[in-house]
N, C-alpha and C positions, 0 to 999 in steps of 0.2 A: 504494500500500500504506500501511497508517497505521501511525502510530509504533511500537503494541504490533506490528503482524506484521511492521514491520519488525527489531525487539527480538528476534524467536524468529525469524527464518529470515536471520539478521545471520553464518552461520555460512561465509562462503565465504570461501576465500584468496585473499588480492591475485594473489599469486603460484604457480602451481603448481611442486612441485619433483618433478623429474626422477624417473621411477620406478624408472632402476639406481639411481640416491641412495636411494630409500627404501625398496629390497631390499639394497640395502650394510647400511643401517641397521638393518634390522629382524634381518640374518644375524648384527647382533652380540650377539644375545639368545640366539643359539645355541653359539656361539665357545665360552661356556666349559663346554661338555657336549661337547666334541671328541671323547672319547673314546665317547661314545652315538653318535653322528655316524658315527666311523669304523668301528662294528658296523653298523652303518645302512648304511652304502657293502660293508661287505659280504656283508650280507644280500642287500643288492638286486643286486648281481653276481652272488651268487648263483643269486639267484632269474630274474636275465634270462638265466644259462646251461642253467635249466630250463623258460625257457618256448620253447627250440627242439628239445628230446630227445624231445617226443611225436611231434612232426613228423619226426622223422628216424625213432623207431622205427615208426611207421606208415609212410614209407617203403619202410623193411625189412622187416616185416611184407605188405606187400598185394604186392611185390614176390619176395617167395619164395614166397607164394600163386598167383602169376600164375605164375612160373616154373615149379614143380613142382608146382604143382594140389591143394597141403594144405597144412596148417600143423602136418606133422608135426615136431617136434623145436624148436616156435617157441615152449616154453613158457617158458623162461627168457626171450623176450623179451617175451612178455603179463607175468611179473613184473616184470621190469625197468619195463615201461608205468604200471602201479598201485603200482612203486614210486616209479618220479618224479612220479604225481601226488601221492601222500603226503606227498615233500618238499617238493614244491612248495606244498601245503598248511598246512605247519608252516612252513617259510619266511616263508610271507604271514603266517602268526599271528604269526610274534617282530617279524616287521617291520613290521606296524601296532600292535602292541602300544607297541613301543621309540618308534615313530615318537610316536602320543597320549602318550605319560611324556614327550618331549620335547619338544612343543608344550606341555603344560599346566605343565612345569617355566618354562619361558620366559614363558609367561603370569604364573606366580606370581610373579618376579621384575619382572615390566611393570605388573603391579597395586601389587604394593606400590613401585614405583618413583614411578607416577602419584598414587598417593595422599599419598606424601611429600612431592613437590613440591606438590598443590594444599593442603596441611597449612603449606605456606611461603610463599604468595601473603599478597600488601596485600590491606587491606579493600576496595579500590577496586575491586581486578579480580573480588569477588565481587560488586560491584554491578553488574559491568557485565555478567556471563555467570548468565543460568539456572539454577538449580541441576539444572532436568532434561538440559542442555544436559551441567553436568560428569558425571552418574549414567553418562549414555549413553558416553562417554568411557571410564568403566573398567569399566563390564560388556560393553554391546553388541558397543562398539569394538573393545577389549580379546577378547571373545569371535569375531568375525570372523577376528580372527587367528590363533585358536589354528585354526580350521578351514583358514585357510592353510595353517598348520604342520603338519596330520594329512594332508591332501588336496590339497594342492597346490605349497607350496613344494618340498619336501623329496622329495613322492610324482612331480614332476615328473620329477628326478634319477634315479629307479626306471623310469619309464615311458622314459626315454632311452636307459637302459640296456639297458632290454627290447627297444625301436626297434634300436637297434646291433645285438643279438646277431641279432635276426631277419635285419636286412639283409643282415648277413655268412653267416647261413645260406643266404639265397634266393643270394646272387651265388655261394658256394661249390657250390650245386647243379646251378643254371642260372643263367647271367647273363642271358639275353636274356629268361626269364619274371622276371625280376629286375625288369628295366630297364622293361615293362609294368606291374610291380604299383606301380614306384616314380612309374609317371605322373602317378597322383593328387598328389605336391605340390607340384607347380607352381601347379595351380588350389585345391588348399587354402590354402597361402599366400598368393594374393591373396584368397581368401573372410574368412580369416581377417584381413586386415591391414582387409579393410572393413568386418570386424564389430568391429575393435578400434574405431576410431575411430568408429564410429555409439554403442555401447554405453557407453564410456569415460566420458563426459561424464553418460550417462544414471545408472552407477552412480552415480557420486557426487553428483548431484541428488537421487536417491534416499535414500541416506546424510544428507543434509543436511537433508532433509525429515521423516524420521524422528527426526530428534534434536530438531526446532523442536517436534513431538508432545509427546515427551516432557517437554520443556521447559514448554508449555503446561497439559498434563494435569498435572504434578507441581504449577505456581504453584494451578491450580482447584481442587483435592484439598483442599492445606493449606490454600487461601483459604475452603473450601466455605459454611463457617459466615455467612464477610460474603455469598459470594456468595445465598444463600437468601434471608438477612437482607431484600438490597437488591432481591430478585426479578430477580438478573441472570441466570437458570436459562435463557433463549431467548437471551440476546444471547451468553452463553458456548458455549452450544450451537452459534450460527450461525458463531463463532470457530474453534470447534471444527470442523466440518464444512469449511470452507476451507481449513483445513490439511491435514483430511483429504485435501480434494479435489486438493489440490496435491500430496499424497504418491501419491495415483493414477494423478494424469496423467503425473507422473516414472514412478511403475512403468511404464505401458502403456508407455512409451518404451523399457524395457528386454526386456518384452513381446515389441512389435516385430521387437527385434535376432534376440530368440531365434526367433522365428516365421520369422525370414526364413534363418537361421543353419541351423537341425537341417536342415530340406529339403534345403538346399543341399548340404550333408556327404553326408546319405544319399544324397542323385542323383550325387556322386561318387565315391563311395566303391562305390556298387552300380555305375555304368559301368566303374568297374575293373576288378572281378569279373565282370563279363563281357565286357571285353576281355580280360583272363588268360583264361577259357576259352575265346574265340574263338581266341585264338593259337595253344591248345595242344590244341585239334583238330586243327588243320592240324599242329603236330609229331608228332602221335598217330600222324596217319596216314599222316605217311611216316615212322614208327616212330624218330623221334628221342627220345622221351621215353617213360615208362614210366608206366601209372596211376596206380603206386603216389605216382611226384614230382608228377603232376596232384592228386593228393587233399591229399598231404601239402604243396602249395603253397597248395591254397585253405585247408586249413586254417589253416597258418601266415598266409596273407592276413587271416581272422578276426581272428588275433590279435594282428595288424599296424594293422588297421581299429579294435581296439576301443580303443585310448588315443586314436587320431586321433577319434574317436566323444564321450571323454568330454572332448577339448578343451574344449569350448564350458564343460561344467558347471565343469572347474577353470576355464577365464575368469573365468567369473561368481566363482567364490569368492576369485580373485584381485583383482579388478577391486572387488570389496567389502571385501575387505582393504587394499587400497592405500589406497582412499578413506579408512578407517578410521584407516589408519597416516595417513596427511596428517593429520588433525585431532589423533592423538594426539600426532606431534611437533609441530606448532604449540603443541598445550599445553603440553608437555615442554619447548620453546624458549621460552615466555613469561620475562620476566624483570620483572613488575611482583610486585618482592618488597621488603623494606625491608632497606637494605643495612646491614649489620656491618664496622662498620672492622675494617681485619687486626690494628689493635693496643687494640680494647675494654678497658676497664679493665671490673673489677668493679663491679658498683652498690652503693652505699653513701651513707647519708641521713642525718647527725648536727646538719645545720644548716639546712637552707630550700631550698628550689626558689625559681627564680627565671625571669621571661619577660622575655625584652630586646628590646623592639622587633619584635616577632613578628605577621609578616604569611602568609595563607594562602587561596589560592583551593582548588574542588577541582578544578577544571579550568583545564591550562594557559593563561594569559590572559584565563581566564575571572575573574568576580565575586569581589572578596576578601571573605570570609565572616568574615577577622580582620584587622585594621589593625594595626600598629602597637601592640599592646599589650604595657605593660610594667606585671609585678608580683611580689610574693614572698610566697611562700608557708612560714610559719619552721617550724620542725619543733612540733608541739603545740600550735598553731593550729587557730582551725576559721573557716577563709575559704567564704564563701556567693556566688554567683554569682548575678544575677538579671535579666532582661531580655523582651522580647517576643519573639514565638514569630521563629526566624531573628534570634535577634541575632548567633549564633555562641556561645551556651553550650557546647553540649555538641560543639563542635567542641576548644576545652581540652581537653577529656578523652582527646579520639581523637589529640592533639598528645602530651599529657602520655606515655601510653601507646605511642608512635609506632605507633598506625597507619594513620597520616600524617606525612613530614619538615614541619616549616618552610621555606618558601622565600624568607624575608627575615627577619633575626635568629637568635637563638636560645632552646632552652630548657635552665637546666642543674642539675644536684640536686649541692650541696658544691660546686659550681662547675666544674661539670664538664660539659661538652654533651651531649647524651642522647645526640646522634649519636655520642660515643666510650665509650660503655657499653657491655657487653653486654646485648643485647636483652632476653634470657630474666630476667636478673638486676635490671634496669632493671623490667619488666613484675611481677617477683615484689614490688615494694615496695609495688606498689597493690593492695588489692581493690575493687573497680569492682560495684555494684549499680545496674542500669538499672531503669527504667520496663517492660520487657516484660524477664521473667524465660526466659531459656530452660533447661528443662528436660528431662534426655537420656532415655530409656526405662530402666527400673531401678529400685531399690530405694531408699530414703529415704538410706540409709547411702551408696548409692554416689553418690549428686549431692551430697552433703556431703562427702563425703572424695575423690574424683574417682579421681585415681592415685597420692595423697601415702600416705605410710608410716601404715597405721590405728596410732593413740591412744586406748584408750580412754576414758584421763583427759580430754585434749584433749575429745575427740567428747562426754563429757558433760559438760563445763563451756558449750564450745559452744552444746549444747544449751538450759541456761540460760537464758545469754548473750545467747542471739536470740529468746527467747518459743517456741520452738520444742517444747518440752518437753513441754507441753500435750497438742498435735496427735499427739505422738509417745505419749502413756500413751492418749489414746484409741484408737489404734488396735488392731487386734487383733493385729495383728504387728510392730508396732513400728516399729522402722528396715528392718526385713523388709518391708518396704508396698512393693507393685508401685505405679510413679507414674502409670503407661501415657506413651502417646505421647504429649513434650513435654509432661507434669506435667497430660492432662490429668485426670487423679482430683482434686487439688489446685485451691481455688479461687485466684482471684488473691492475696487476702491471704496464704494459705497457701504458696505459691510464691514470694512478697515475702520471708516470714520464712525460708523453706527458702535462698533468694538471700542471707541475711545470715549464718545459720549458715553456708555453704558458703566467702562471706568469710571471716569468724573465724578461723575452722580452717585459714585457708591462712597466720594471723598475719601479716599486713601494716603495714609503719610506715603506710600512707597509706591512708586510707580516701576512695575517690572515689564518692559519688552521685549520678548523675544521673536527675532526678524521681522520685525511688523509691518518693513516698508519691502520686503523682499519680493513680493508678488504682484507689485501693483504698476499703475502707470505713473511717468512725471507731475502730472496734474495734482492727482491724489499725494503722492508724495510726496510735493512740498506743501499743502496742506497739511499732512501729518507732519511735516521739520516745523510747519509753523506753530502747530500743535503740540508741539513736543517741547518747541521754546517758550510758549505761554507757562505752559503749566512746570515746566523742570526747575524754574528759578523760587518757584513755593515747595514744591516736591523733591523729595530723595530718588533721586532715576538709578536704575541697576539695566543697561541696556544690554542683548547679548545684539551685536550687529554684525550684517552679513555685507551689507554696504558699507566702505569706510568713509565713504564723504559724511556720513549722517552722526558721527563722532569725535570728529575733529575738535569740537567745544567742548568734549568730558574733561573732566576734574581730573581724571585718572583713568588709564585702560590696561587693564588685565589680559595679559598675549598668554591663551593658552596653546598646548600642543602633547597632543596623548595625556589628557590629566591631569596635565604639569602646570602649574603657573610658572612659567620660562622668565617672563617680562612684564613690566609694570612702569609706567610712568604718562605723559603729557605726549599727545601728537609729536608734537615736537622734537620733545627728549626721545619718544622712540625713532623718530627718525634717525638723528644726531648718532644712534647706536649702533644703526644697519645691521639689526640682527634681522630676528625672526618678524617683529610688524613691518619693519621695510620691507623686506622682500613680499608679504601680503600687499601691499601698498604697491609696489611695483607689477603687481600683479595685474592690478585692475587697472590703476594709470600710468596715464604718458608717463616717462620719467622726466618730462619739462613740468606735470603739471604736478608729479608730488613732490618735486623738488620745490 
């Protein structure tokens, strides 16, 4: 398999856990609707004390028939008959009703549970999962279960109940056509324990193969654009199709179970029913039994047969759920989060950031992408970062930010290690503008203001502030502008400045850039130098630049080169030294115009 198919169908557990574990688990979704639950227990008591009344009064009925050859005076009990199917009817209504309110309560509770924790993950753990991989997770997954919870967890407990009361009707009748109808589950039980285990393993192939889909089709969707571009339309296509075909050959495996499964049921459950009537010829006719209990015994056999019947279908629904549940607590247990000391201080920045000897791979023992670097950053400084592509730029930023620790030295703002701030408060001192702008679906106004308290003063100084202004009286609706999906209405430069206004507004001591001006036009870009010169003589600027003319005015610029901080000093001063920024510098210009 190659690296990408291994990437998308990476979805299996080392370890499987136990499935009373992950029905223990899943029952705690329910716990605190106890009081739904226990209307639920006795509804379905209920309703399994009326699924043996028709049987008794048929019975009654065919048996005062036979006896005195009419059904005179047997009206009260035809009412009686259409009145327990009636209740039995409204029965089943409150109690799939109650049952779907409690499932989809429990769901809404599991959704917004999983979506908090995947809202709390490190950067890391989204690089290494799919994004169609998490989608599937809280819809599909998350939807499996609620189907559990309407049709099978809960509806199982109903169906038990139902089995009980029947059973204890047939043996209170006759025990001995009891003990004939109760044949069948010796040989259902071992049908069944061998379609657990043929099926078990197929669902959750299944499950797993469908999520690796998702995962694929979501990266091609957003990619579509390069993919076109590159004419990769046949090779994604052929990607595609093997996933497909892999999600196939799992189904036909569950296929199988069921192909092999229903037959089997039926040929036992139909040899029942005609051992119960073979038996009860022979009692017939040395008059040990009455029609009326032959009739009202198959009948009652029916509806003894028909939950044994829909076994197989709640299997499947179970067996899709569990699968479902394993991935979702695996997610639910991930613990790649960035940890909060229990005693964070507040964040606060009156005098310098500072890097002490700070070393970082992103992988354990793998490649350090930062060495040993040590620098400071004073408050109203504008320090400039510049290096070849992988020198470890823009890894500062994901450090500064923590979304990534240090794993040798430290970083600390007032002197203080980032590690004992609080996160939220630490992260609010930066505004951070990358190179690829992401922008959410919405309005102009809402990807500038996000979820902070609307200003209008603010929002139009803002505006201003970031060149932004412009774009905004052209339009016809203003900050009312649909962006569409992921800003695409917005071209890149427009998106750049919508990314600085959105800065702004969130008023930051630290303004972080990384290559902000890298992908745009001249237009756009000196807008942003003019943007950058507004605001950097109030603001601490940490710039990583990939353009050297956009840094010429820092306070100080940090030449990296594999990790290293190599050089440090003033445009200037680096020239004067013709080390490693010169030669960057000689790279891009004339040597008349960096001289």
């Amino acid at each position: 398999m190659s690296e990408q198919g291994a990437f998308f169908q990476s979805d299996r557990a080392d370890e499987r856990p136990m499935r009373h574990a992950l029905l223990w688990r899943l029952a705690g979704y329910l716990r605190p609707q106890w009081v739904a639950l226990l209307g639920l227990l006795v509804l379905m008591t209920l309703g399994a004390f009326l699924e043996v009344l028709p049987s008794e009064l048929t019975l009654r009925l065919i048996n005062r028939f036979m006896g005195e050859g009419s059904l005179k005076g047997a009206a009260p009990m035809v009412a009686g008959f259409f009145g327990v199917l009636i209740a039995g009817f409204l029965v089943s209504f409150a109690r799939y009703f109650m049952l779907a309110k409690v499932g989809q309560k429990a769901m809404l509770e599991l959704r917004v549970q999983l979506f908090a924790h995947l809202m709390g993950r490190n950067t890391d753990f989204f690089h290494r999962n799919p994004v169609g991989r998490l989608m599937t997770r809280v819809t599909s997954d998350v939807q499996n279960l609620n189907e559990m919870f309407a049709s099978g967890f809960v509806a199982i407990v109903g169906d038990a109940l139902s089995l009980l009361a029947i059973v204890a009707w047939m043996f209170w009748t006759h025990p001995g056509m009891a003990l004939v109808a109760l044949g069948i589950l010796p040989f259902l039980l071992i049908a069944t324990e061998v379609f657990r285990r043929h099926a078990g393993e197929a669902f959750r192939e299944t499950q797993r193969r469908y999520a690796s889909i998702n995962a694929f089709l979501q990266e091609q969707v957003s990619g579509m654009g390069l993919v076109q571009i590159n004419g990769q339309e046949v090779r994604s296509d052929q990607q595609f199709k093997v996933l497909n075909e892999d999600y196939y050959q799992a189904f036909l495996r569950t296929i199988f179970a069921y192909a092999v499964f229903f037959p089997v049921v039926e040929f036992i459950t139909s040899g029942t029913l005609a051992a119960l009537i073979f038996y009860a010829g022979f009692k017939l006719k040395a008059g040990a039994i009455t029609w009326g209990l032959l009739l009202a015994f198959i009948q009652q056999s029916s509806r003894f047969f028909r939950p044994i019947r829909e076994l197989a279908e709640r299997y499947n629904v179970m067996q899709t759920a569990l699968a479902s549940s394993e991935r979702i607590f695996r997610l639910l247990d991930n613990q790649d989060e960035i940890p909060e000391h229990p005693e964070a201080q507040p964040a606060t920045f009156a005098q310098e950031i500072r890097f002490e000897g700070v070393s970082f791979a992103y992988e354990e023992g793998g490649r350090k992408v930062v060495r040993d670097l040590s620098g400071v950053i004073p408050k109203g400084q504008r320090i400039a970062v510049v290096g070849h592509t992988g020198a470890g730029k823009s890894t500062l930023i994901n450090l500064l930010m923590r979304f990534y620790d240090v794993q040798e030295g430290r970083i600390s703002v007032d002197g203080v290690d980032v590690r004992n701030v609080k996160l939220r408060g630490l992260r609010d001192l930066f505004g951070l503008v990358l190179q690829d702008v992401f922008v959410f679906s919405g309005t102009l106004r809402d990807n500038i203001v996000l979820d902070r308290p609307m200003d209008e003063t603010r929002l139009a100084s803002v505006l201003d502030q970031s060149q932004l202004k412009d774009l905004v009286d052209r339009l016809p609706q203003g900050l009312d502008t649909q962006v569409g999906e992921r800003g695409q209405k917005l071209s890149a430069g427009e998106r750049q400045l919508l990314a600085f206004a959105r800065m702004l507004y969130l008023e930051p001591a630290v303004l972080l850039l990384d290559e902000a001006t890298a992908n745009i036009d001249s237009e756009t870009e000196s807008k942003i130098q003019t943007v950058i010169e507004r605001v950097s003589h109030r603001l601490t600027t940490f710039t990583i630049a990939h353009r050297l003319s956009t840094i010429r005015e820092a306070d100080e610029i940090w030449v990296m080169d594999q990790g290293t901080l190599v050089e440090r000093g003033t445009h200037e001063g680096l020239i004067a030294q013709d080390g490693v920024y010169a030669k960057l510098v000689r790279l891009q210009f004339a040597d008349g115009e960096a001289a």
